[in-house]
Every structure is written in structure tokens, then in C-alpha cells.
N, C-alpha and C positions, 0 to 999 in steps of 0.2 A: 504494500500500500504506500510505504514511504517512496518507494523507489517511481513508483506513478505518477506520485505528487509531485514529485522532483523532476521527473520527466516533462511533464506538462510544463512547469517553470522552465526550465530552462527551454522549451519549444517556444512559449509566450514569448522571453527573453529574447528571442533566434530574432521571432517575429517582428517585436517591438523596433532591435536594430535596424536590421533589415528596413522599414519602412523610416526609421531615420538617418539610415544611409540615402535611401533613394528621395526622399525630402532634401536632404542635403545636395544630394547629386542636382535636383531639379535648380535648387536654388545658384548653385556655380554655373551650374548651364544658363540660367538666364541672364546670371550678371556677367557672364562671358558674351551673348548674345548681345547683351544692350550695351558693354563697352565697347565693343565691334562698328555697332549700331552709331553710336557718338562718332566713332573715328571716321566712319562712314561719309557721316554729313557733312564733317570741317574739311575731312577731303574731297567730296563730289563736289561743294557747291558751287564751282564755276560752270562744270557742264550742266548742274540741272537749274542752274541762271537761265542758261541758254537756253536750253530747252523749254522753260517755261516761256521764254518769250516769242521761239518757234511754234510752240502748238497755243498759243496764245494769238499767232498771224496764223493760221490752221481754222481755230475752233471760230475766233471772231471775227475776220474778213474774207475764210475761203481761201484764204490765198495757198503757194505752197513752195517746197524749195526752188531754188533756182527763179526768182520770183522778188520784186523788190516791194515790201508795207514801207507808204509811205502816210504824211499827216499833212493834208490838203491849206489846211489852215495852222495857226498858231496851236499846240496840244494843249488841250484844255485836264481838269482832274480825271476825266475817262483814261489818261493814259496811263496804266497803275503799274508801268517800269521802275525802277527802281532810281532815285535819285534824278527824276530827266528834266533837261534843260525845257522849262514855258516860252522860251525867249528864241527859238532856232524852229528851222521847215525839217524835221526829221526823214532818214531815209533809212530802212534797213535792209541791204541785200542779203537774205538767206540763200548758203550753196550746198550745192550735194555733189559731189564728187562721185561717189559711188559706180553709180552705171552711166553716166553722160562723158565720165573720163573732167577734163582738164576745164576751167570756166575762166572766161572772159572778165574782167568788171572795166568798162569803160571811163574812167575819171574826164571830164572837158576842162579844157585849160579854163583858169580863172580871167576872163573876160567882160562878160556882162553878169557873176557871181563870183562867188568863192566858195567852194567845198573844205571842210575839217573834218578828216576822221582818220579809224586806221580798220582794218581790216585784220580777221583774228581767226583762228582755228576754235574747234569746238569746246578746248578749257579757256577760250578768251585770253589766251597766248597772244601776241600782238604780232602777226607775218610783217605788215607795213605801214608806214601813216602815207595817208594821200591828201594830196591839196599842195598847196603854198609850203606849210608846214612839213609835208612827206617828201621821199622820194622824186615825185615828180617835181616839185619846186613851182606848181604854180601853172606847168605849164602843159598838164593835162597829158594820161596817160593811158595804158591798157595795162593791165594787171593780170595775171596768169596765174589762177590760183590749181596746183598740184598739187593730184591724190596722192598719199601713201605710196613710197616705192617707184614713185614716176621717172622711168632711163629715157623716155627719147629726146631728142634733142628740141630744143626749145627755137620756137621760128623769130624771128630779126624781129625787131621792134615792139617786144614783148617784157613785161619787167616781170619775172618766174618770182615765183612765192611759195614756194614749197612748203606742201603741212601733211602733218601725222598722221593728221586726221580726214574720214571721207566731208565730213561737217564745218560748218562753222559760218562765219555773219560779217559785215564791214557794219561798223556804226557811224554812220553820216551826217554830217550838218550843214544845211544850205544857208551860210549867215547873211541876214538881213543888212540893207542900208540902212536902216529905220524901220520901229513898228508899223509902219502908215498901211492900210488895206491894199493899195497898188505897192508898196515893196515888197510885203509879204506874197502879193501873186508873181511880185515878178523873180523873188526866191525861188519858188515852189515850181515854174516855168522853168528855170535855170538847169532846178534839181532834177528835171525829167528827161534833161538832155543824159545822164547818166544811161549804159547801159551794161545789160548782164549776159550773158551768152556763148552756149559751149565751144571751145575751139572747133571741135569739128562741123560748126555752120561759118565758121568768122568768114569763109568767103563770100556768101551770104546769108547777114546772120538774120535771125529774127526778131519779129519786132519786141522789144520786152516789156512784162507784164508789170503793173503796177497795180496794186492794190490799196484801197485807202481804209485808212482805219481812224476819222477824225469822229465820226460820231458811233463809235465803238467800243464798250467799257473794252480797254485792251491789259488784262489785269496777269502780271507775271511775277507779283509779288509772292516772298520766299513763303511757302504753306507749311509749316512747323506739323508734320502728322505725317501719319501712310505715306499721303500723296507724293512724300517726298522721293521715298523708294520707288515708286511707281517711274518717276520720272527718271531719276539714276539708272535703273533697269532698260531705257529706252535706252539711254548713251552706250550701256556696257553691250547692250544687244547691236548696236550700230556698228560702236568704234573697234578698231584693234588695240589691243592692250600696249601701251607704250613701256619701253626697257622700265624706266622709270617709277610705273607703277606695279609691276608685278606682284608684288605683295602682299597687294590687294585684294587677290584673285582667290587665294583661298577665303580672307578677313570678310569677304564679301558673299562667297556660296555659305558660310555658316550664319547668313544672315536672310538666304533665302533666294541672292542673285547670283546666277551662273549663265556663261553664253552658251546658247543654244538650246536652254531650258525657261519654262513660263515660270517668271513670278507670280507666284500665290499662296503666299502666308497663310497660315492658321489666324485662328481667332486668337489664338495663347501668343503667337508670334508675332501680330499683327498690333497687340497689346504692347508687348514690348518692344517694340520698334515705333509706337507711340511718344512712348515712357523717354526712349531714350532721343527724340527727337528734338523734348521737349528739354531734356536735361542739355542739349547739345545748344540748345537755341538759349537757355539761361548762361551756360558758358561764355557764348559768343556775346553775348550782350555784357556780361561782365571785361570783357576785353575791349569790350568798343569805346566804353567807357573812359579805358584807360588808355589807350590810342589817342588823345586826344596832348599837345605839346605844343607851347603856343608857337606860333611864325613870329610877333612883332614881342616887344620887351613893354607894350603899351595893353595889350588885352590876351581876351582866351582865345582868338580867331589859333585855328590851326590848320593843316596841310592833311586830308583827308587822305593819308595813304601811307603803305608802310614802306618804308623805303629797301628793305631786302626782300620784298615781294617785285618789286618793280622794277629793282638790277634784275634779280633771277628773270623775270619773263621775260623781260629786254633784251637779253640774250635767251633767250629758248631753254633754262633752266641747263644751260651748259656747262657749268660750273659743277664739278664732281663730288663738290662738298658742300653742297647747299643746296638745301628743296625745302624753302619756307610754305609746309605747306598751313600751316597755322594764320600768317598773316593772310596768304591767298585765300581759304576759307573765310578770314572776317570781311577782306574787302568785298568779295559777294555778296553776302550779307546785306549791303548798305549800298552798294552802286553797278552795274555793268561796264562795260569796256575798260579795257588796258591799251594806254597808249604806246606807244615801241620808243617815243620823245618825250617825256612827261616835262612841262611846260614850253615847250616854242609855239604848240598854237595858240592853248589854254593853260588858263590856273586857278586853282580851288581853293576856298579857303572856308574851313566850318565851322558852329559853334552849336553847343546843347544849352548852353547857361545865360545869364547875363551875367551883369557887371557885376552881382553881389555873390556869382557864384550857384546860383538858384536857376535849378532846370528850368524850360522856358515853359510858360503856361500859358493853353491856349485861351484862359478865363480873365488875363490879367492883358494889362496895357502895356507896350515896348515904343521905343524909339533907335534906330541905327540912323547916323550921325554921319555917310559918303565924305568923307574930306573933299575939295575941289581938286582940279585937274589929275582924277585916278587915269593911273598910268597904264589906257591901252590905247592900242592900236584900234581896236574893234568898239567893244563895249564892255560895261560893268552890267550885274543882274543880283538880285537877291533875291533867293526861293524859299517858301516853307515847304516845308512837308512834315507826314504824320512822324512823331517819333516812334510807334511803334509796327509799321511797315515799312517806314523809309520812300512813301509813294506821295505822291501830292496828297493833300488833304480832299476828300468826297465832297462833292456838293457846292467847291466854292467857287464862287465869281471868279476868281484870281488866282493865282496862285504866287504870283512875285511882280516884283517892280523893276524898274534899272534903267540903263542912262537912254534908252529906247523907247519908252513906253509913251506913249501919246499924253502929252496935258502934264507930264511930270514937272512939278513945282520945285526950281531953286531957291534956295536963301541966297541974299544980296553976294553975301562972299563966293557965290560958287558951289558952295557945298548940298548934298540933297539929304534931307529928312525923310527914312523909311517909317513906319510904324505897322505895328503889329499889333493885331490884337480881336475881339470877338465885336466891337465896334467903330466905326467910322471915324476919325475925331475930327472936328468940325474943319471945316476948310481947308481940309487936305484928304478929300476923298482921294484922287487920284494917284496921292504915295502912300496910301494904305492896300495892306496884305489882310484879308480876314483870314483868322484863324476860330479852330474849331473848341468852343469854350469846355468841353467835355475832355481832351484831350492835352497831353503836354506835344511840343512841336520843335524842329531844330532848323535850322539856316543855312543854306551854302551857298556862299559867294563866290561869282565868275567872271575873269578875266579874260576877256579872248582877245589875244594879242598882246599879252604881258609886256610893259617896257621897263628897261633899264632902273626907275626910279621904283618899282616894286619887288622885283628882284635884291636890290641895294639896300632896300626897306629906307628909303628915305621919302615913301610916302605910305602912310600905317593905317590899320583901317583900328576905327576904337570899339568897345563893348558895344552891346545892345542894353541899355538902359531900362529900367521900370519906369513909363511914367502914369498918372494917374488916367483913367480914364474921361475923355472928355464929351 
């Protein structure tokens, strides 16, 4: 009888373990999963940037690769990119390499406009800049963008761009003379002289397609969930795996993506690839934070970008002992395109706070204070957007001001008064930005055409101020 009793125990015993081993097993399975899951995110989020803004010209205008969305008129809040210029004719060529072989992208010399942009593979690696500021210098060219592994010889008058990738975008800007309704059409005119088209028609090529997306919610802001694997899964389904990342490749089927196999998580899986999306996006936002290092010795304005993210792209992550892929993941986060020049077209400068140090609030009243003659060539702009997408703010009349804007009031010395805030203050409707009182909001200020005296920092731009509501 004893010996029964003692049997049963120690069976119970067997038992008990057993099911707190495999408790335990589940529990490192998942936190292996979800750290996976984290490293996942900080690393894809260039290409599922991309992507989202690919099947964002897809789902909202029809359009499709090899195919240029463009924005007929000035973009208003419908355009939910991440960090985008209110102030410029946008144009985005989407290419596919894949089965059409080698693509065209026509750049026209700067004559009756001027084009800014650069042209990128599908992690937003930067192949060229075109315009004045690129390669071409201004004076209008053909771009030759190459698939993967591309040997045959390149035909005369051609500028080769070799990428890794079968995917990837140019990000364009047709810069205005002035806000006026006939400059902006005759930007927008300018901008359609551009064209896109496989080499194998360039003898005769076709005509190319344009799609507009101005009255379009065109929303490619980062979705913190599933969705996000969702969209990574397209890239790794697309792309070849570059030497680079290989790593990945296992880091990544234990998460439920593997090429040549359908993504489709479990419920149990799909939960924590949730969890970890969310933990990944709290990360990044603690880092953005800190990213922040002022440009002048006078305020918190700072330089939106990390600077070993932007050597490394600049040269194609060539360098054998550096892959910042930590900074590359947060500037996705917060804006699109890498320039291969970072400022000879443009320059950035941003701010979360005011003068008192206090994040900015869209319920409260602000003033920025333009010093006189800001040193560009082109123009100055100051944009809100939400702080907690990084997209324009929903719903509002405006989205920014700057040294273009129709009716914009100086002060006697020169200088222009922005204001911010959830109301108009009196007699300066036209240099108000409304902001969304429900919400906090951050600034980026743009130079295009940076000259000597900003560079030099002998001319500074100062805090955004509290003032009271009027």
C-alpha cells in the first residue's frame, strides 16, 4: 500500500514537472519569438516604408509599378507620407525591375523648372540625386536604373544606377516660383515632362502613365500591428537577400517569414508579433526623442538625421565595419527618402519642444520668430505635423507657412511671425498653422537651396515660443 502511494506521488511529481517544463518551454519560445519580432521591425522598416507607400499608389489611385503618382495641386492633409513637404508638386516614380529588365527615368534639364530629388532602391539606399543638385547638374538626364546582377553593357548617353534590388522609387520635387495658382500649374506642367520607360522601348518609348493622387487619402503611415509583417513579407517575397542581411533569414522564418512560403501566423503568433511591434514602436520612440542635438548655440532646432546612417547609405553600406542598422530603422520611423548629398539641395531642421523645453501642444498658442534675409536660394517652409504619426495633421486647412505662401505678412525689419496653435490670432490669419487641440505636434523647417550664411550658422533660427492665445 505504501509503495502505491509513493508511486502515485512520485507519477503526480513526473507530471507536475513535466507540465512546468513545457510552460517554461512555451514561455522562452515566445520571448524568443517576440525578440526576433522587435529586431525585425528596426530592421525592415525602410523597405516596409516603401512598401507602404507602393501599395498605398496601388490600393488609392490604381496606379502600379513602373508608373509615376503624382499630386496635381499643392498636397493637402490627404497625403499621410510621412514627414512630406505642403510646399512642393510631388512626383513618385515607382520601378520594377523584375520582368521588364533595365528602366528609363527621364530627368528634363532645368529650364522652364527645377526638379530635387534622388532616386533609391527598395531599402531607400540612395543610387543618385537628380536635378541641379544631382548628377546631372541641372542639365537634364536619363537614368538607367539596373536589376540585380545586370552584365551587359550599358548604351552611350545613359547614367547606369545599378541596384540590388528588382524594386525601389525616385522621390521628386517640382519646386515652385511662388505659391501663386499659375506657378503651381506651371510646376506641375514642368513635372510631366519627366519620363519613365523600359530600355527595351527607349527606341520608341511609350507614352508614361501618371496617376494623381491629390484628392486621395494616400495614407503610408508606419501601422504598429500584424500589418506590419504583412508588408515585410511582400519585400522578402520580392527581393533577393542581400550578402548583408543574411542573418536575417533564419531571425525571420522563426517569426513566421520564409521565401517561397505564405505568411500566416496563428492566433498565438499573430499575438505576439503584436506585442512585440508595439514594444518595438515604444523603443523607437524613446530614441527619437533622444536624437534630437541642437544645430545653433541659440535654440533646440536640430538636424533630423543621424549622421552614421547617412555616411553608410551614401556609400551603399560599403564600409565592412558599419551597418547602423538602429539609426536606419528610426529615421523610417519619422520621414522617407535618403539623399546620396545631404544638404546641397535641401536642409532640415526640427523641433518637438518650445522655448521652455515643453513638448508642443496642439491646445496651446506658439509663435516662431523667421529672422530676415534666411539664407536660401529657393525658399524657407515650416510644417506641423501629428506627433504621433509623423503625417500632417487630419482635417486641417493648412498644414504650414513659408516664405511662399500667398498674403504672408512681414514685420517692418524683415522678419516673419509663424504661429501655431488651435486658433487664428487676430490679424494674422495668413501666418497661422492650425493645429489639432486634442493632440501634441512637432515642426520641420526647410531650406531649399541652403546658402553659405546657414551653413556658417551666422544666421540662426530661434525657439518657438508660448504665446497666449488671442
Amino acid at each position: 500500500m505504501k509503495r502505491s502511494i509513493l508511486s502515485v506521488m512520485m507519477m503526480l511529481l513526473t507530471i507536475v514537472s513535466a507540465v512546468g517544463q513545457n510552460s517554461s518551454g512555451d514561455k522562452l519560445n515566445r520571448s524568443a519569438i517576440e525578440r526576433r519580432a522587435v529586431e525585425a521591425v528596426i530592421w525592415g522598416m525602410p523597405a516596409v516604408n516603401l512598401d507602404l507607400m507602393l501599395q498605398a499608389m496601388i490600393g488609392s489611385t490604381k496606379g502600379k509599378p513602373n508608373q509615376i503618382v503624382y499630386w496635381s495641386r499643392l498636397p493637402d492633409w490627404k497625403n499621410q507620407t510621412l514627414t512630406p513637404n505642403p510646399d512642393v508638386v510631388y512626383l513618385m516614380p515607382f520601378f520594377n525591375t523584375k520582368d521588364v529588365g533595365p528602366m528609363v527615368l527621364e530627368i528634363p534639364p532645368a529650364d522652364d523648372g527645377v526638379i530635387n530629388g534622388t532616386v533609391m532602391d527598395a531599402w531607400q539606399v540612395p543610387l543618385e540625386d537628380v536635378g541641379p543638385a544631382g548628377v546631372d547638374k541641372g542639365k537634364g538626364g536619363k537614368y538607367l536604373i539596373l536589376p540585380p546582377g545586370y552584365a551587359a553593357v550599358v548604351p552611350d548617353g545613359y547614367i547606369a544606377l545599378p541596384s540590388p534590388n528588382y524594386q525601389g522609387y525616385a522621390l521628386l520635387r517640382s519646386i515652385l516660383q511662388s505659391g501663386s495658382d499659375a506657378d503651381v500649374a506651371k510646376a506641375v506642367a514642368y513635372a510631366k515632362r519627366i519620363k519613365v520607360y523600359p530600355l527595351a522601348q527607349a527606341a520608341n518609348p511609350p507614352p508614361t502613365t501618371f496617376v494623381d493622387a491629390i484628392d486621395v487619402v494616400y495614407d503610408s503611415t508606419i501601422p504598429y500591428d500584424a500589418r506590419f509583417f504583412r508588408s515585410l513579407d511582400r519585400v522578402v517575397q520580392m527581393e533577393p537577400w542581400l550578402a548583408r542581411d543574411k542573418m536575417m533569414i533564419d531571425m525571420l522564418k522563426s517569426i513566421g517569414i520564409e521565401k517561397g512560403k505564405p505568411f500566416n501566423p496563428d492566433a498565438q503568433t499573430e499575438d505576439v508579433l503584436d506585442s512585440a511591434v508595439r514594444e518595438a514602436r515604444a523603443l523607437l520612440e524613446i530614441r527619437y526623442e533622444g536624437m534630437f542635438r541642437p544645430y545653433f548655440d541659440i535654440s533646440r532646432w536640430s538636424l533630423p538625421a543621424m549622421p552614421d546612417y547617412l555616411k553608410a547609405s551614401s556609400n551603399g553600406f560599403s564600409d565592412p565595419n558599419a551597418y547602423p542598422v538602429d539609426s536606419r530603422g528610426l529615421a523610417f520611423t519619422f520621414a522617407f527618402f535618403t539623399p546620396k548629398h545631404l544638404g546641397q539641395g535641401q536642409s532640415y531642421l526640427m523641433t518637438l519642444k518650445d522655448k521652455e523645453g515643453q513638448n508642443l501642444d496642439g491646445d496651446k498658442s506658439y509663435r516662431l520668430t523667421v529672422p530676415p534675409n534666411a539664407p536660401v536660394s529657393q525658399y524657407w517652409s515650416a510644417t506641423v505635423y501629428d506627433r504621433a504619426t509623423h503625417g500632417l495633421i487630419r482635417n486641417m486647412t493648412r498644414s504650414g507657412r513659408g516664405s511662399q505662401s500667398p498674403g504672408l505678412q512681414k514685420n517692418a525689419d524683415g522678419s516673419v511671425d509663424i504661429y501655431f496653435g488651435p486658433k487664428a490670432p487676430t490679424g494674422r490669419e495668413t501666418n497661422w498653422v492650425p493645429t489639432n487641440s486634442s493632440g501634441q505636434f512637432e515642426v520641420l523647417f526647410r531650406l531649399y537651396g541652403p546658402e553659405k550664411a546657414y551653413v556658417e550658422k551666422t544666421w540662426k533660427l530661434p525657439d518657438i515660443e508660448r504665446v497666449s492665445a488671442q
